[in-house]
MARVO-128423 format. One record per atom (N, C-alpha, C, O): x, y, z. Coordinates in steps of 0.02 Angstrom, whole numbers, padded with zeros to 5 digits, always signed. Example, Ala and Ser with C-alpha at 12.3 -4.5 7.8 and 13.67 -1.06 7.14 Angstrom:
BEGIN
+00660-00284+00390/+00615-00225+00390/+00660-00165+00390/+00712-00166+00423/+00642-00112+00354/+00684-00053+00357/+00645+00002+00394/+00670+00057+00402/
% end
This chain:
BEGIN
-06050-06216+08684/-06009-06209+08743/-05946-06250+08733/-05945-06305+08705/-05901-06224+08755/-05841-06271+08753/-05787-06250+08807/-05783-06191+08824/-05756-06288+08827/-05722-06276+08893/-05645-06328+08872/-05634-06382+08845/-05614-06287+08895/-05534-06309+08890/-05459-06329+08943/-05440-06289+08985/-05434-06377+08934/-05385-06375+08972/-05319-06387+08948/-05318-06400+08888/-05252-06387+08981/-05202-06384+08971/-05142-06438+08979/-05141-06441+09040/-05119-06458+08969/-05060-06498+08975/-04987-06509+08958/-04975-06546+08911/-04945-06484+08987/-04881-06474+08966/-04839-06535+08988/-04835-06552+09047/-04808-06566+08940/-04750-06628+08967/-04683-06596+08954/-04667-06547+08920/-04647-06639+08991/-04565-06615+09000/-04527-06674+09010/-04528-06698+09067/-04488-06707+08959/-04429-06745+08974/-04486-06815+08930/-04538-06809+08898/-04437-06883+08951/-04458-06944+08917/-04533-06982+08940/-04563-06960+08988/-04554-07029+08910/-04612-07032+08970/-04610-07081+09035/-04657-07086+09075/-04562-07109+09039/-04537-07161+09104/-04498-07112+09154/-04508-07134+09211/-04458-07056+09157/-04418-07008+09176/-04460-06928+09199/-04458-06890+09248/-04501-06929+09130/-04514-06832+09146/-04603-06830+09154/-04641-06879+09154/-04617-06777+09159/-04690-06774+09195/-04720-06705+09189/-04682-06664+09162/-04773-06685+09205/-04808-06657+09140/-04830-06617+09214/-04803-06627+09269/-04896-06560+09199/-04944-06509+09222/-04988-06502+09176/-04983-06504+09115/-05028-06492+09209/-05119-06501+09201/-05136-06425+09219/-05108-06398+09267/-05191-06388+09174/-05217-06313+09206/-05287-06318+09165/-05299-06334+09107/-05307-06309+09192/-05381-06294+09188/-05413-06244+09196/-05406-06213+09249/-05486-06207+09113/-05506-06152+09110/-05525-06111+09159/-05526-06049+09158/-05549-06173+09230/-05573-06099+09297/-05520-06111+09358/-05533-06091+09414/-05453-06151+09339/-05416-06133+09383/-05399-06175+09454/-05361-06161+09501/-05456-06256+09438/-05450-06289+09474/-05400-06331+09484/-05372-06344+09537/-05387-06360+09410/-05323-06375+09402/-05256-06318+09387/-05249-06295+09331/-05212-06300+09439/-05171-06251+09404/-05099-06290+09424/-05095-06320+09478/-05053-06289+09387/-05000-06329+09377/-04983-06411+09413/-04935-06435+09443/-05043-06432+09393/-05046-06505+09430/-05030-06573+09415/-05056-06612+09375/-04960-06584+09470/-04927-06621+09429/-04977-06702+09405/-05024-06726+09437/-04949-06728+09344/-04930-06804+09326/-04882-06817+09300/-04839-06781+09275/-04889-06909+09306/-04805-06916+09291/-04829-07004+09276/-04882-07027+09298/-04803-07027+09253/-04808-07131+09241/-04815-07147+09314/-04862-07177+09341/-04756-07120+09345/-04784-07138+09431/-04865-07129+09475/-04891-07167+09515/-04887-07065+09449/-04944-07056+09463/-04989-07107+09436/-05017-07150+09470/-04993-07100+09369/-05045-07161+09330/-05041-07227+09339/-05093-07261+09337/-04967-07261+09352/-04959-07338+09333/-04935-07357+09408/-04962-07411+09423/-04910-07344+09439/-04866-07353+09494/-04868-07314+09577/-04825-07321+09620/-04918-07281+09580/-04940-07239+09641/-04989-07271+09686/-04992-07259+09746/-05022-07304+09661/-05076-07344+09699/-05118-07289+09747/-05177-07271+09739/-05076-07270+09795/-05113-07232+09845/-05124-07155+09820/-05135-07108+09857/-05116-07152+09730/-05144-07080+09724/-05096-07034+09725/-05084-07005+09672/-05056-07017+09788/-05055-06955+09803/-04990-06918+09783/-04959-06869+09803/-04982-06975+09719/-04902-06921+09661/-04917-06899+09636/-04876-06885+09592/-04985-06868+09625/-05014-06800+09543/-05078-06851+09521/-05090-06911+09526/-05108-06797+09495/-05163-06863+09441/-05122-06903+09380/-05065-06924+09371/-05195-06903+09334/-05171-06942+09303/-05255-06933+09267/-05300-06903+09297/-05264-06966+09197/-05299-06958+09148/-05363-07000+09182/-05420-06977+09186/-05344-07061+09203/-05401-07090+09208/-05436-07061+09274/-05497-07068+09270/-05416-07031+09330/-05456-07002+09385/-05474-06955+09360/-05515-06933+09400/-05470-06913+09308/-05506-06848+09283/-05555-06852+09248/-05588-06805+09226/-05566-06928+09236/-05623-06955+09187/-05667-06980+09226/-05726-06984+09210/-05636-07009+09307/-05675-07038+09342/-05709-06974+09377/-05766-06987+09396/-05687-06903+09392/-05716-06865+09440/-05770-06836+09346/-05830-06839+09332/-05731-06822+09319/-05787-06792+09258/-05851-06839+09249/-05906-06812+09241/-05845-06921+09250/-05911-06965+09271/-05975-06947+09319/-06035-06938+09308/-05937-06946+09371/-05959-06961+09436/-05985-06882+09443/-06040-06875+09469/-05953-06826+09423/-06012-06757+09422/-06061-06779+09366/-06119-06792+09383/-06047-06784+09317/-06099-06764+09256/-06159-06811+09284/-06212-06783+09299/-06152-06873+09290/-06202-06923+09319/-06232-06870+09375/-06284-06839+09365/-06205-06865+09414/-06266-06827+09462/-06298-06775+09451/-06356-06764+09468/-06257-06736+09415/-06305-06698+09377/-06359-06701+09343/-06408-06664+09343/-06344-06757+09309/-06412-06787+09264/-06459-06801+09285/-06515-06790+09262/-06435-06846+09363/-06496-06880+09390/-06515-06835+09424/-06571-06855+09440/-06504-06754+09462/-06538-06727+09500/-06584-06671+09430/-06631-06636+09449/-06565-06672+09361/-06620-06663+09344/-06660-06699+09304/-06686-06670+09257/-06672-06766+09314/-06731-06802+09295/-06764-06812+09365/-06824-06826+09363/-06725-06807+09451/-06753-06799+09496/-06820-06761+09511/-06875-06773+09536/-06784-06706+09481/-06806-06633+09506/-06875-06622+09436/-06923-06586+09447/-06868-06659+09370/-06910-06642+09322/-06981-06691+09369/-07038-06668+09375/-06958-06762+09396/-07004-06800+09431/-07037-06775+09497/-07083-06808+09522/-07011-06710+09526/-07045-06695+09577/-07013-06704+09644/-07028-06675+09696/-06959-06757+09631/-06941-06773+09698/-06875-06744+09681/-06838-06782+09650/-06854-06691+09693/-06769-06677+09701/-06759-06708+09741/-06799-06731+09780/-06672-06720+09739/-06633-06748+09801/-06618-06713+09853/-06612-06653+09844/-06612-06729+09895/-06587-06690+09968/-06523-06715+09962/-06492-06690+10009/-06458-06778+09909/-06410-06784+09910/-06414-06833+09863/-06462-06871+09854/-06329-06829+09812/-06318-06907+09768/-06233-06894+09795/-06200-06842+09792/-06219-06945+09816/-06151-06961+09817/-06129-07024+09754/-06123-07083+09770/-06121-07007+09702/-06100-07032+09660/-05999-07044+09634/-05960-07001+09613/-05991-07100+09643/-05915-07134+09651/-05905-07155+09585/-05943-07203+09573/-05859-07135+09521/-05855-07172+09482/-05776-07212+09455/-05749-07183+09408/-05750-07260+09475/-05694-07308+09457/-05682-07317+09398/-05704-07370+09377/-05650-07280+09354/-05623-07296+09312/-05566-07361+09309/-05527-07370+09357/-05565-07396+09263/-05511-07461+09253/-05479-07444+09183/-05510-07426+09133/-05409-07453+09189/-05377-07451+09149/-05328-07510+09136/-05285-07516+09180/-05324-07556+09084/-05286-07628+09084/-05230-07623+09024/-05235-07635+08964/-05179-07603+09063/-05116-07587+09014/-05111-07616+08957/-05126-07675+08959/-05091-07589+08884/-05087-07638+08849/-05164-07641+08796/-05177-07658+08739/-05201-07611+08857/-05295-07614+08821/-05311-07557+08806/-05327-07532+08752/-05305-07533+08864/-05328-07462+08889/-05392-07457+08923/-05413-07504+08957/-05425-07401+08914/-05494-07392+08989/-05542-07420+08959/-05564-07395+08907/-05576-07495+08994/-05618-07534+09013/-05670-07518+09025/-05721-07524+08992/-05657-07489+09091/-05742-07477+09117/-05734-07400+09153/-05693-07355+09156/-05797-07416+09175/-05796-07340+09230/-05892-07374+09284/-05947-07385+09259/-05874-07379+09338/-05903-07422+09374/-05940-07359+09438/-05911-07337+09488/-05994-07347+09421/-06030-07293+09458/-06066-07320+09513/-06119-07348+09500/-06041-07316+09589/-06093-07317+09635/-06115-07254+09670/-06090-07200+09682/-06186-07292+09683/-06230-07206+09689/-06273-07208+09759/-06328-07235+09761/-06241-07175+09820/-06309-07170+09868/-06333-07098+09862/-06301-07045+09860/-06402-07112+09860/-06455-07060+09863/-06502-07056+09924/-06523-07100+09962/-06510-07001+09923/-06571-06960+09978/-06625-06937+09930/-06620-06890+09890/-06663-06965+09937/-06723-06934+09884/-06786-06934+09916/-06812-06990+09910/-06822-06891+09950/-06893-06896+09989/-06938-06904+09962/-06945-06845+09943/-06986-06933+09939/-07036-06983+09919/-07038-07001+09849/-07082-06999+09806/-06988-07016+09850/-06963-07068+09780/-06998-07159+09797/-07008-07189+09850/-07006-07172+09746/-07014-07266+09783/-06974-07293+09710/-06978-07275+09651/-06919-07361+09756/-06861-07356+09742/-06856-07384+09671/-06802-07382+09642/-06913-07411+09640/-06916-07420+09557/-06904-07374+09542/-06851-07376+09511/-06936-07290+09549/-06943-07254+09500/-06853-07208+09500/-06816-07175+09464/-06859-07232+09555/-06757-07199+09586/-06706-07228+09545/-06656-07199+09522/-06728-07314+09534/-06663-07343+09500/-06685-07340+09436/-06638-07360+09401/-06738-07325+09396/-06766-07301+09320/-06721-07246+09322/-06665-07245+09295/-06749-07198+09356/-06709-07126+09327/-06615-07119+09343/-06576-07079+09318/-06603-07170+09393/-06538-07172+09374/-06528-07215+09332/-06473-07200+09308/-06550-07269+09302/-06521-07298+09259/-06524-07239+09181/-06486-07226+09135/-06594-07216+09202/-06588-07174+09145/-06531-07113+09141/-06517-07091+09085/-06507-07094+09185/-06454-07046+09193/-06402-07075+09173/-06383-07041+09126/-06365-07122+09182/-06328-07181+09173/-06299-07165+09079/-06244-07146+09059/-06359-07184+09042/-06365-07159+08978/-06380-07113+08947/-06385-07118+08886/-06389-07065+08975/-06375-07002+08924/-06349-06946+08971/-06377-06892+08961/-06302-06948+09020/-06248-06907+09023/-06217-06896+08968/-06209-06934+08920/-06195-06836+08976/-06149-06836+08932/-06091-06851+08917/-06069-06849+08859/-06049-06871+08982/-06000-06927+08995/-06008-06963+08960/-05976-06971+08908/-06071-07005+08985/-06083-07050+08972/-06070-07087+08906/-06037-07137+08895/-06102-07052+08872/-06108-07054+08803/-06035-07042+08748/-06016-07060+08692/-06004-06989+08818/-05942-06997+08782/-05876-07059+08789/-05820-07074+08770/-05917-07073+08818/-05887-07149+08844/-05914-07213+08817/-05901-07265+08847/-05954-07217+08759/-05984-07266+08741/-05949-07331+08731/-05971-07388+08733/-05895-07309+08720/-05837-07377+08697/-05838-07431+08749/-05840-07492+08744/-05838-07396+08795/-05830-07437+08885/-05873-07472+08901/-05923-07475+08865/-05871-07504+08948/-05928-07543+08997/-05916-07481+09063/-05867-07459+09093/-06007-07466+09064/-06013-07434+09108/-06086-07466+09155/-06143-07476+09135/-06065-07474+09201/-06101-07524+09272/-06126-07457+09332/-06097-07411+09361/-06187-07482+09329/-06210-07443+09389/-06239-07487+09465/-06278-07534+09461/-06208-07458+09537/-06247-07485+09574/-06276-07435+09623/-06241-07410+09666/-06352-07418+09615/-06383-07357+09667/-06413-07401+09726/-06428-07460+09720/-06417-07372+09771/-06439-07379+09838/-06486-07317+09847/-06464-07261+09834/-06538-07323+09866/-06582-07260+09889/-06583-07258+09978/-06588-07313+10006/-06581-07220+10006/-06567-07222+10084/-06603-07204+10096/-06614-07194+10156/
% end
């Protein structure tokens, strides 16, 4: 399987700014720019590399964990999984910092934070992220 996306830049990289498209269309000409990545704080000038790593985290993780959930018997009725990517100029991306509330009906909460920790490590994110420090904090509700 392999899945693809797009990126076009235009102009210098302090000045000009780029579009993002993606194979099913979610991303379709979406801007970034240095403003977006380094200097936006509140987000809302275009993405940027590291939130596409943080939403690509934060699915694949739940994915994982609703099927080691679901292999254990207890599917979820919900994972809201958040993942923060950090990026330290100069370094580059640090971490990626996953918090997780779950709905899981008769889970008991060892076997909840096992299988997310186990999800944790072998996403496939995950894994593609090995370089990083990656931190998990689940809550079972």
């Amino acid at each position: 399987m392999q899945r693809h996306a797009t990126a076009v830049w235009k102009g210098t990289i302090k000045e000009g700014s780029g579009t993002l498209d993606s194979q099913s269309s979610v991303l379709s000409a979406t801007p970034y720019s240095v403003k977006a990545r380094f200097e936006d704080e509140s987000g809302k000038a275009g993405t940027n590399p590291e939130e596409l790593i943080a939403a690509a985290h934060a699915g694949c993780f739940a994915m994982q964990l609703s099927a080691f959930l679901t292999e254990n018997g207890t599917p979820p009725d919900s994972l809201e999984a958040k993942a923060v990517v950090t990026l330290v100029p100069g370094t580059g991306i640090t971490g990626s910092a996953i918090t997780l509330k779950g709905s899981v009906p008769g889970i008991e909460e060892a076997k909840f934070m096992e299988l997310a920790e186990k999800a944790k490590a072998n996403c496939p994110v995950s894994k593609a992220l090995g370089a990083i420090d990656i931190s998990l904090d689940a809550t079972l509700a």
